[in-house]
MDAnalysis code that builds the backbone (N, CA, C; Angstrom):
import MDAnalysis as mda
import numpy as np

u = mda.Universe.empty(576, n_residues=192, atom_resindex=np.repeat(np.arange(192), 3), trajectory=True)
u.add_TopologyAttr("name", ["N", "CA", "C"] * 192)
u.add_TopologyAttr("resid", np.arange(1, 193))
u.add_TopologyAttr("resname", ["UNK", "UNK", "UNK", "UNK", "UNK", "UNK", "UNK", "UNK", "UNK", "UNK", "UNK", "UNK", "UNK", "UNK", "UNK", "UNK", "UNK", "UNK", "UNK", "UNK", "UNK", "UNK", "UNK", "UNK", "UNK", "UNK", "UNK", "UNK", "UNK", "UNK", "UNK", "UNK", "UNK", "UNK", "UNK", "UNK", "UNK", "UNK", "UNK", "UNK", "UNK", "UNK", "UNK", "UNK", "UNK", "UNK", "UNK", "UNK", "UNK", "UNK", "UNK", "UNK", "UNK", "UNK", "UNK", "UNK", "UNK", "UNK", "UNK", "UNK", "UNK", "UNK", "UNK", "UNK", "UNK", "UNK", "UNK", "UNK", "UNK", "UNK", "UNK", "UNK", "UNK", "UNK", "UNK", "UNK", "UNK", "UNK", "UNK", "UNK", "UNK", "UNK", "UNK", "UNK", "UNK", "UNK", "UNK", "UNK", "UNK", "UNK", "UNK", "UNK", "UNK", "UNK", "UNK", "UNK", "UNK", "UNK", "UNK", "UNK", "UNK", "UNK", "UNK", "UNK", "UNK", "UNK", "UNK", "UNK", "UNK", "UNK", "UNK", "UNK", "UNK", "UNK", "UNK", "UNK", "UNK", "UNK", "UNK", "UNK", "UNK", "UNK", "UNK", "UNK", "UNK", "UNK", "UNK", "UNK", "UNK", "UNK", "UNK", "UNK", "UNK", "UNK", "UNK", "UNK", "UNK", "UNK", "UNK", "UNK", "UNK", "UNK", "UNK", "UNK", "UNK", "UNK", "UNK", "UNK", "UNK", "UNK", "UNK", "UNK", "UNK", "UNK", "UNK", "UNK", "UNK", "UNK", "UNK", "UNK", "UNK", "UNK", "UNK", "UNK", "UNK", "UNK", "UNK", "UNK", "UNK", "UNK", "UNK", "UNK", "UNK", "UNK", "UNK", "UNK", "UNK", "UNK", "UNK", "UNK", "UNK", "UNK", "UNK", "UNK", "UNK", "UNK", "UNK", "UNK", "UNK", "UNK", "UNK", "UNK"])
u.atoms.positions = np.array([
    [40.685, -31.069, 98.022],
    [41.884, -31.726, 98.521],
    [42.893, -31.827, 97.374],
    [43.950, -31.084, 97.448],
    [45.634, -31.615, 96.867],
    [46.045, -32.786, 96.220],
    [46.728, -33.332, 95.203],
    [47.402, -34.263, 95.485],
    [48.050, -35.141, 96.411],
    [48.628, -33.640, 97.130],
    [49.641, -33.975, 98.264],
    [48.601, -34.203, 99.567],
    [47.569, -34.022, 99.954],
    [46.521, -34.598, 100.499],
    [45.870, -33.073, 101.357],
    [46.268, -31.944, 100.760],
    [45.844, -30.981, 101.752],
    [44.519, -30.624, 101.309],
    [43.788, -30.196, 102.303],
    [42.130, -30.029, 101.940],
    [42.160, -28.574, 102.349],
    [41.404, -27.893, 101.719],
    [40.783, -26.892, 101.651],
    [39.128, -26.552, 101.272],
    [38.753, -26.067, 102.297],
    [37.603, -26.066, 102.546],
    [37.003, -24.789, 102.029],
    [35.904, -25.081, 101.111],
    [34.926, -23.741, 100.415],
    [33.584, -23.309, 100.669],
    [33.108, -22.465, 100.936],
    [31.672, -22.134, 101.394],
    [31.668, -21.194, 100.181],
    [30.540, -21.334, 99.744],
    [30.040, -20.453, 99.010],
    [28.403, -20.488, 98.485],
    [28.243, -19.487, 97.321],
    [26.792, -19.407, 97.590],
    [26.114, -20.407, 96.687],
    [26.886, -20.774, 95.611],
    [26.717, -22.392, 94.668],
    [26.293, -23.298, 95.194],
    [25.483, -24.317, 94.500],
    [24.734, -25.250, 94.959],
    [25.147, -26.651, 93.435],
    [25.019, -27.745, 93.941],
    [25.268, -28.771, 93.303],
    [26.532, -29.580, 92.720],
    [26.355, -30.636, 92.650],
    [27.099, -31.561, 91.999],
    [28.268, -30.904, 91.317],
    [27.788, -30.536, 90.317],
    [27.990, -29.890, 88.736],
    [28.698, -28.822, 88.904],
    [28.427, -27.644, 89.991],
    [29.394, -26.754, 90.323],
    [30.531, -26.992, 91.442],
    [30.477, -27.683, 92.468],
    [31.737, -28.603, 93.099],
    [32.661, -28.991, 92.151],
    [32.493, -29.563, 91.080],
    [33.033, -30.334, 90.345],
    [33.988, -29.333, 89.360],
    [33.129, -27.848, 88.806],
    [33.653, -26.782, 88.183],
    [34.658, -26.156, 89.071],
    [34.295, -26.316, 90.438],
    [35.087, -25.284, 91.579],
    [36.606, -26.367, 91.654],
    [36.233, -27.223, 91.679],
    [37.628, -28.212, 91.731],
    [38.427, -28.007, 90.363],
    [37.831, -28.100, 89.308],
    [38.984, -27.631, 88.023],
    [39.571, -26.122, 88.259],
    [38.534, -25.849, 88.768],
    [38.766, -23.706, 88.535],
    [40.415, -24.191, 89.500],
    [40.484, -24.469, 90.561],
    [41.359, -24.386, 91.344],
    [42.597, -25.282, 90.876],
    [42.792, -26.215, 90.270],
    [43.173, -27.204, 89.740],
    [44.189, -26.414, 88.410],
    [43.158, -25.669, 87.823],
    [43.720, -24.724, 86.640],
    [44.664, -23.708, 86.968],
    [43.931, -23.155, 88.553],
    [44.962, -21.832, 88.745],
    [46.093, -22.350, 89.438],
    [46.316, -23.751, 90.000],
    [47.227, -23.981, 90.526],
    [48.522, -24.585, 89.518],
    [48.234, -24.960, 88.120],
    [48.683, -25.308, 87.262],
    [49.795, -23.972, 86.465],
    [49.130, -22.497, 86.901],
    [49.839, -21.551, 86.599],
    [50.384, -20.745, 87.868],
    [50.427, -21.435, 88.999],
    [50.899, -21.003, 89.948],
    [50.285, -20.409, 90.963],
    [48.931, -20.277, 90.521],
    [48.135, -20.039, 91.968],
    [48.388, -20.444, 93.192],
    [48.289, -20.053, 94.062],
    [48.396, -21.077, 95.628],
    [46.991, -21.422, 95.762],
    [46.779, -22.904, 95.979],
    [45.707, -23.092, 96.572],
    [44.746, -22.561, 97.325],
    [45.070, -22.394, 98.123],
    [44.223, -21.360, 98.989],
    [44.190, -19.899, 98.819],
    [45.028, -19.826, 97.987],
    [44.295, -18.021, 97.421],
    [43.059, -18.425, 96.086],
    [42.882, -19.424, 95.615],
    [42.288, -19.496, 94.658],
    [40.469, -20.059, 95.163],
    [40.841, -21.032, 96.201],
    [39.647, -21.099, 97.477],
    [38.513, -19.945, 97.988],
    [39.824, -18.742, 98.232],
    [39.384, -17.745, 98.616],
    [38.574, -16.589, 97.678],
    [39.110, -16.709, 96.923],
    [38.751, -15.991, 95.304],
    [37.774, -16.451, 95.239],
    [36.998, -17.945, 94.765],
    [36.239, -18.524, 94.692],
    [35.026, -18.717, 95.783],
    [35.553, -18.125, 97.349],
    [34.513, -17.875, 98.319],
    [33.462, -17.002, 97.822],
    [33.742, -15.482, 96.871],
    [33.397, -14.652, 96.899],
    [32.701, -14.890, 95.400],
    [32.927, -15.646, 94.890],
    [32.426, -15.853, 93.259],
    [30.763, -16.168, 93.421],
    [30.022, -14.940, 92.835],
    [28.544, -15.176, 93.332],
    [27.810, -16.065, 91.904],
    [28.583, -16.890, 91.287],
    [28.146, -17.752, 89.648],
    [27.535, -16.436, 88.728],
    [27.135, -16.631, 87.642],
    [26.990, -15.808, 86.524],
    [25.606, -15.960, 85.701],
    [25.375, -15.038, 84.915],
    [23.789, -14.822, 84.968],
    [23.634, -15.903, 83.980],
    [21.727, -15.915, 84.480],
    [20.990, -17.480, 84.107],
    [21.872, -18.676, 84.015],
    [22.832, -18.880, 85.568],
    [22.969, -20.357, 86.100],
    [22.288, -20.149, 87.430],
    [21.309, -20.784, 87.096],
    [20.253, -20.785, 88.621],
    [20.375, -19.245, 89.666],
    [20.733, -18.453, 88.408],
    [19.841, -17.032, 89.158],
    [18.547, -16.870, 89.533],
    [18.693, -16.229, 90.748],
    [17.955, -15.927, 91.086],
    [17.490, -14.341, 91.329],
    [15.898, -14.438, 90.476],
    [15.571, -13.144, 90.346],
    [14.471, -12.427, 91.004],
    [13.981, -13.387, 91.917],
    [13.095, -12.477, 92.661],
    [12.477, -13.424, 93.798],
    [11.803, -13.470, 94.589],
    [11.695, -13.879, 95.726],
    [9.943, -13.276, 96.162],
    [9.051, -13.543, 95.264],
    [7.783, -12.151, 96.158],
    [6.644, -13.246, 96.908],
    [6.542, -12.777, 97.841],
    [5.783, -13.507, 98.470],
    [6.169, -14.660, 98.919],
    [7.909, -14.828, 99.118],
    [8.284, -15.863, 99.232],
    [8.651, -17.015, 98.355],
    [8.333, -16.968, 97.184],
    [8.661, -17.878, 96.198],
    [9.580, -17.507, 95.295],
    [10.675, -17.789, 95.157],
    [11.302, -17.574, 94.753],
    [11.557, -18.306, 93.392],
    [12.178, -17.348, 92.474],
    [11.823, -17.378, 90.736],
    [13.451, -17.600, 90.688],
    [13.839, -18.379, 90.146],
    [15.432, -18.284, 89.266],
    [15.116, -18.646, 87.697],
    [16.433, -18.667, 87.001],
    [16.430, -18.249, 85.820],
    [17.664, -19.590, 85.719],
    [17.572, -20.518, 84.832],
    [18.447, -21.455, 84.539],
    [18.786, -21.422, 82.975],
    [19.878, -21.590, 82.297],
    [20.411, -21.790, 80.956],
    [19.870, -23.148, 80.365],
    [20.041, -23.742, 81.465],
    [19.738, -25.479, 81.208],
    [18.884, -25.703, 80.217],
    [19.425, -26.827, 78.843],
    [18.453, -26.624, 77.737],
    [19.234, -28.076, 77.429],
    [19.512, -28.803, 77.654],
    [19.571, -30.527, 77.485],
    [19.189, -31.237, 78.837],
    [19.181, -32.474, 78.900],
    [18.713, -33.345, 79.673],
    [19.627, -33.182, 80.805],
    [20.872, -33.299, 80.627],
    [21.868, -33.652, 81.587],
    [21.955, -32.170, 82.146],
    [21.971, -31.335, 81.976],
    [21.830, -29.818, 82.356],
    [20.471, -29.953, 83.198],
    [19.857, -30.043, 83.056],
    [18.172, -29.879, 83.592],
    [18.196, -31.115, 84.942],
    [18.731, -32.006, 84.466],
    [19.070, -33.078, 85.949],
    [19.765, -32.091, 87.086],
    [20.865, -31.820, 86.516],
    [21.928, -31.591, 87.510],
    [21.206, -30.347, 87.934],
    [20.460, -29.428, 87.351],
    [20.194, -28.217, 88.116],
    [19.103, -28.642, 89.050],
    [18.263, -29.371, 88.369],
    [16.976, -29.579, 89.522],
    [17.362, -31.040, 90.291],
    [18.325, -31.235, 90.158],
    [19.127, -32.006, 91.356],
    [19.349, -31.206, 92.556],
    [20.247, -30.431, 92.166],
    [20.759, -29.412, 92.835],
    [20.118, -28.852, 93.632],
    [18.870, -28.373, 93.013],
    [17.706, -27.499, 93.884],
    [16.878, -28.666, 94.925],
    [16.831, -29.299, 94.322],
    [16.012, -30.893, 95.288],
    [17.320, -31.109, 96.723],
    [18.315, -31.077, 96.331],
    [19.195, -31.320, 97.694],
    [19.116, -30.057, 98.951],
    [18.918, -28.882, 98.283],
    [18.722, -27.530, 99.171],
    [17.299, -27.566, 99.534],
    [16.412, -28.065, 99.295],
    [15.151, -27.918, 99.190],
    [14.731, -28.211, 100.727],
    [14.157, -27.720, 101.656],
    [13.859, -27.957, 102.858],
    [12.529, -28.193, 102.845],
    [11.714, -27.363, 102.167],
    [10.174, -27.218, 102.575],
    [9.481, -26.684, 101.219],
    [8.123, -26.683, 100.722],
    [7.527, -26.032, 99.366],
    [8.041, -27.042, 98.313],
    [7.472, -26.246, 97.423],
    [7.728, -27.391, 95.841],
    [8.531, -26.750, 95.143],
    [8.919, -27.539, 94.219],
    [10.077, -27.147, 93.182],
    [9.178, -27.562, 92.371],
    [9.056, -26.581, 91.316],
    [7.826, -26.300, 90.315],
    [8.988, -25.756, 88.870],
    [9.346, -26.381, 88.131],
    [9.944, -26.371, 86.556],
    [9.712, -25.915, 85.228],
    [9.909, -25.037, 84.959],
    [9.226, -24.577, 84.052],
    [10.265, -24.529, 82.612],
    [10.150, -25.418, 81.896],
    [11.306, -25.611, 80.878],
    [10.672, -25.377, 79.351],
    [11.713, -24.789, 78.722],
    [11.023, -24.223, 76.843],
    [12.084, -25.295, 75.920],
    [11.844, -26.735, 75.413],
    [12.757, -26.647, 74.830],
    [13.264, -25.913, 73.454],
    [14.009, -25.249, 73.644],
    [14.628, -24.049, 72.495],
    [15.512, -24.438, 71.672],
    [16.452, -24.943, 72.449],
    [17.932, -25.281, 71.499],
    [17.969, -25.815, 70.226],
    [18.610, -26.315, 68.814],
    [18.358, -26.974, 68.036],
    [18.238, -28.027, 68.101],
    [19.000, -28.383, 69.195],
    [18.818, -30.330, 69.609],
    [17.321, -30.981, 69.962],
    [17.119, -29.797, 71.049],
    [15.664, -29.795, 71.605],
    [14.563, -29.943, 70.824],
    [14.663, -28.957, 69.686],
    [13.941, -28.432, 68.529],
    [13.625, -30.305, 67.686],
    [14.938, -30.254, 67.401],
    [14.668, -31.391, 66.487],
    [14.297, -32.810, 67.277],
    [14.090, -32.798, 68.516],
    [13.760, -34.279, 69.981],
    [15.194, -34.787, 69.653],
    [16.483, -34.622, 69.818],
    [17.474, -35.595, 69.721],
    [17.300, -36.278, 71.579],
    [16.929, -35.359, 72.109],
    [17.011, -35.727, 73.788],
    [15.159, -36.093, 74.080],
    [14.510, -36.547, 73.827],
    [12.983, -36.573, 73.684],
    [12.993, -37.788, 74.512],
    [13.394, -38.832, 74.112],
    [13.441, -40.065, 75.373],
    [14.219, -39.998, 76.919],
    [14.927, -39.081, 76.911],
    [15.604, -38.473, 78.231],
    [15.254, -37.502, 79.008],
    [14.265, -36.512, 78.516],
    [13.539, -35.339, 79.526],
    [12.922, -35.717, 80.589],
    [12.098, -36.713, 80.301],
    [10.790, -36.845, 81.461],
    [11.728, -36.995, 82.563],
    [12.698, -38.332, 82.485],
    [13.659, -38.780, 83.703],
    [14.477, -37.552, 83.938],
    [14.792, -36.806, 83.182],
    [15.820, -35.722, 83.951],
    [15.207, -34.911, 84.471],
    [13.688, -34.313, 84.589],
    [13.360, -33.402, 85.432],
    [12.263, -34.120, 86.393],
    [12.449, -35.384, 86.493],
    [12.173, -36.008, 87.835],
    [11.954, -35.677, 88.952],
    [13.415, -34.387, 89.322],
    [13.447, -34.022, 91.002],
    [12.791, -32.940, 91.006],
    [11.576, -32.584, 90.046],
    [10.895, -31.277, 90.578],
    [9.320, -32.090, 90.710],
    [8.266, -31.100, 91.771],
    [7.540, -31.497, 92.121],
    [6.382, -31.358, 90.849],
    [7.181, -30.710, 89.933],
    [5.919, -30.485, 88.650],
    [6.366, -29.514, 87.610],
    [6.084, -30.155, 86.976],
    [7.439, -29.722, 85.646],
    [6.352, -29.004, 84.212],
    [6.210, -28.145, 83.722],
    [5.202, -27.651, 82.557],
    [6.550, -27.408, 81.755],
    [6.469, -27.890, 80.350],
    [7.055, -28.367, 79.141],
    [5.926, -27.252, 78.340],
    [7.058, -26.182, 77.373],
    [6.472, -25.550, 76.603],
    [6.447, -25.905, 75.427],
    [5.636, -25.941, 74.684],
    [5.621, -26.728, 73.546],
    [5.786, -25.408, 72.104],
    [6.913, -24.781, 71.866],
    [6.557, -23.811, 70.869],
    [6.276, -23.952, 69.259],
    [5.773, -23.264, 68.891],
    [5.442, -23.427, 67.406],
    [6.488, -23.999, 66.535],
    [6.579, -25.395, 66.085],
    [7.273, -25.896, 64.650],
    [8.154, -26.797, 65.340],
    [8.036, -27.660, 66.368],
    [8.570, -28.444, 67.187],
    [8.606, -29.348, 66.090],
    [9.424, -30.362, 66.246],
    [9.525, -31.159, 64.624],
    [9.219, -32.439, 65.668],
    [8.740, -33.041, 66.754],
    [8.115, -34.129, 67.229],
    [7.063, -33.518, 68.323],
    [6.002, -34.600, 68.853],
    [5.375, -34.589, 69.429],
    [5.993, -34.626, 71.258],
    [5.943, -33.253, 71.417],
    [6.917, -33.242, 73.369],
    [5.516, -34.224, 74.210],
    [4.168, -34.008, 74.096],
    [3.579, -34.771, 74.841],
    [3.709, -36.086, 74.812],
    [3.707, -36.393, 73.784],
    [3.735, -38.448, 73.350],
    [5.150, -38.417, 74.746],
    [6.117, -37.749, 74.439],
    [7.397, -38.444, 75.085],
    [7.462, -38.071, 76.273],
    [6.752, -37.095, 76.979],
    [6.488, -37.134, 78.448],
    [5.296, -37.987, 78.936],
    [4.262, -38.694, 78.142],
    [3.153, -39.292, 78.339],
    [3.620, -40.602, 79.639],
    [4.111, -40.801, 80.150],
    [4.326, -42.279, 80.943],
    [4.554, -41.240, 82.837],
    [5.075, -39.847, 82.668],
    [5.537, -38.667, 83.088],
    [4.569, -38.580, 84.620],
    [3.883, -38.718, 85.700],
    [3.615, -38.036, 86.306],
    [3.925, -36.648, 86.526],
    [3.042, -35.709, 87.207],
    [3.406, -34.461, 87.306],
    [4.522, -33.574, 86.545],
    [4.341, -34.310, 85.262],
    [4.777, -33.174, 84.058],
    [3.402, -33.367, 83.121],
    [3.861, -31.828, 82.771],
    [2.468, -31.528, 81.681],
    [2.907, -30.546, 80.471],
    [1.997, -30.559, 79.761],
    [2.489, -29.701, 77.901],
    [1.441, -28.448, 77.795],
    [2.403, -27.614, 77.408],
    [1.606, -26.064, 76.975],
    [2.470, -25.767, 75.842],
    [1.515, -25.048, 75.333],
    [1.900, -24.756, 73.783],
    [1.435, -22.963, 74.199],
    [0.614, -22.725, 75.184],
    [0.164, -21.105, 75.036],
    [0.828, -20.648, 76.086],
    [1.650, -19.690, 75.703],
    [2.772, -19.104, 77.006],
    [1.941, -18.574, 78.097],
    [0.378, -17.935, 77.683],
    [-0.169, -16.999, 78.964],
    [-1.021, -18.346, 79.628],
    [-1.475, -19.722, 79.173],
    [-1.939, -20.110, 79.767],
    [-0.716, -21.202, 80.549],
    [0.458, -21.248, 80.563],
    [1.814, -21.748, 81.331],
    [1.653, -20.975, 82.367],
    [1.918, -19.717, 82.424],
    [2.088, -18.551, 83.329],
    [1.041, -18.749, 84.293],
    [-0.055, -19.205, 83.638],
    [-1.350, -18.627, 84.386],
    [-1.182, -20.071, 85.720],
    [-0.672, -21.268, 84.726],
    [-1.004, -22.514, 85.328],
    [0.167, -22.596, 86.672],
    [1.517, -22.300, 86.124],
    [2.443, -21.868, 86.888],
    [1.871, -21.130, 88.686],
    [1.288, -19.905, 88.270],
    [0.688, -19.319, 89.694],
    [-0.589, -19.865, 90.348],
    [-1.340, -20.550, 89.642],
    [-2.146, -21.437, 90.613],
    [-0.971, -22.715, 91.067],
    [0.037, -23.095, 90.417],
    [1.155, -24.039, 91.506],
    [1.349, -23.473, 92.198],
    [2.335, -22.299, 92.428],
    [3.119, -21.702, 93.585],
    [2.488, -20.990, 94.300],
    [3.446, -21.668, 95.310],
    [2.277, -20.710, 97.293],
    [3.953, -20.619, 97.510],
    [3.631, -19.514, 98.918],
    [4.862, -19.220, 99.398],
    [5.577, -20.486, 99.943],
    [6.747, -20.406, 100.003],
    [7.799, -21.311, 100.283],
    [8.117, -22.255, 99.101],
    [7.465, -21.765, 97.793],
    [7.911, -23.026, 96.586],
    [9.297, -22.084, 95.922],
    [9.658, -22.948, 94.925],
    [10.960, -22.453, 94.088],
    [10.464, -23.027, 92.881],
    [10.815, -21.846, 91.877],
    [9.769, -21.715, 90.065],
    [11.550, -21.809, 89.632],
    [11.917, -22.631, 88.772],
    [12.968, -22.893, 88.045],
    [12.934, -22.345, 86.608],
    [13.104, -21.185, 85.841],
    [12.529, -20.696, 84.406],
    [13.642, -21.690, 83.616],
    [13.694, -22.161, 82.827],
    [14.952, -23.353, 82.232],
    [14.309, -23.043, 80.638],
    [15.541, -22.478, 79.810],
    [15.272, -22.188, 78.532],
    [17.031, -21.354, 77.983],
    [17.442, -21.185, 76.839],
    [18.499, -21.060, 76.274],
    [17.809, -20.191, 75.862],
    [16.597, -19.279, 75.754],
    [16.348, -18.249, 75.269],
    [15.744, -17.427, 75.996],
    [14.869, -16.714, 75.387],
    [13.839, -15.678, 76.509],
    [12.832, -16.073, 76.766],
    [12.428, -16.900, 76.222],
    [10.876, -17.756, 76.664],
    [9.715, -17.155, 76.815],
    [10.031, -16.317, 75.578],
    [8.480, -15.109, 75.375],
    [8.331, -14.025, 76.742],
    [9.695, -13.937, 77.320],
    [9.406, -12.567, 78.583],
    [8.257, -13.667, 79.976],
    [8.748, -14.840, 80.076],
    [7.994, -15.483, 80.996],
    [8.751, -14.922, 82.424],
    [10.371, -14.820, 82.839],
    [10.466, -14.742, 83.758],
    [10.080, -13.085, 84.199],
    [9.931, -12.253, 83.601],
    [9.669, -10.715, 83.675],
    [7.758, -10.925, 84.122],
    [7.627, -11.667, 83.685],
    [6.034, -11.459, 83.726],
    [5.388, -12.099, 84.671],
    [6.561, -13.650, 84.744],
    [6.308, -14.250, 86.644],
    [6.226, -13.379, 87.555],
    [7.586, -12.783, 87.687],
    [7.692, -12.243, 89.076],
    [6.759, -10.651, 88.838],
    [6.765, -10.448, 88.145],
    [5.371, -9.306, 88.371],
    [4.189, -9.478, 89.008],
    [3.220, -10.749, 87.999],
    [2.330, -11.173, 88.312],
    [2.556, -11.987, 89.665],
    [3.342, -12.633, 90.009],
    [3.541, -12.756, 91.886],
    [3.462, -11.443, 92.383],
    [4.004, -10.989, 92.097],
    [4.248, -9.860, 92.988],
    [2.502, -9.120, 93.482],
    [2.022, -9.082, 92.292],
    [0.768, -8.674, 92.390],
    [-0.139, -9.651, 93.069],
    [0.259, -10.540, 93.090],
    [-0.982, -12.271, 93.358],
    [-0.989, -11.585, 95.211],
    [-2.471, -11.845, 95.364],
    [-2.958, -12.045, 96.965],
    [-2.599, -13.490, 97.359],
    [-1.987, -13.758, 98.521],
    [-1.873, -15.078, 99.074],
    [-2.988, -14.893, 100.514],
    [-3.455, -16.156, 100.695],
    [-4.877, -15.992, 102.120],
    [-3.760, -16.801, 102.945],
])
């Protein structure tokens, strides 16, 4: 909606809070250089978001794998917010590396557990030279848990997911080739 009170209405393939909120500046910006509103609506119908923001990369057997950037607290809320509001049926299963330097050093260590709340089960990778203890600060945590061995994450990961769940990969890096090696190993997994 306008200043002047006109609404314009957007469908698109985005999901959450966090991107509503981006779609309202995007339009806000182009109207500031003369866009017309509603050509900028329209532009934005067709905008399919950009790689690792809750891409999605594969789908086998029904479960579908995305790929998230998300690597602070408030990032990791809003995405698995996001996915918890679309969520109809199956689990939302989280799979987060913290990578970043912030991460690295726990500046956000008292804020994780609560921000990935809205998934049904969250595995926290624990990589080599972490400068605090990630278990102590998820310890109070239901259905989050700590891995330090990437093949036994992976492994723990596919005994979670049955068809109809959604695997969230959440890392600022490559996360040791986890999402390449998910959707393979789904792909290959027998479901009864």
């Amino acid at each position: 909606t306008t200043p002047d009170g006109q609404a314009y209405p957007l469908r698109w393939p985005l999901i959450g809070a966090h991107n509503a909120a981006n779609a309202t500046a995007a339009v806000a910006a182009a109207a500031q250089v003369g866009v017309d509103p509603a050509d900028a609506v329209n532009a934005l119908a067709s905008f399919a978001g950009i790689k690792r923001r809750l891409e999605l990369l594969g789908a086998p057997h029904n479960i579908a794998v995305f790929d998230d950037f998300a690597h602070h607290p408030t990032a990791i809320a809003a995405t698995l917010s996001a996915m918890r509001a679309e969520q109809s049926s199956g689990k939302l299963i989280a799979l987060v590396e913290p990578r970043s330097n912030t991460m690295r050093l726990g500046q956000y260590r008292a804020e994780l557990g609560a921000a990935a709340q809205e998934a049904d089960h969250v595995i926290w990778f624990e990589p080599p030279g972490l400068d605090w203890n990630l278990s102590a600060a998820l310890d109070a945590y239901e259905h989050q848990e700590v891995m330090s061995d990437i093949d036994a994450l992976l492994n723990r990961a596919l005994a979670l997911a049955h068809p109809g769940d959604k695997i969230v990969v959440m890392s600022n890096g490559g996360f040791q080739g986890l999402h390449t090696r998910l959707i393979a190993t789904l792909e290959d997994k027998v479901y009864a």
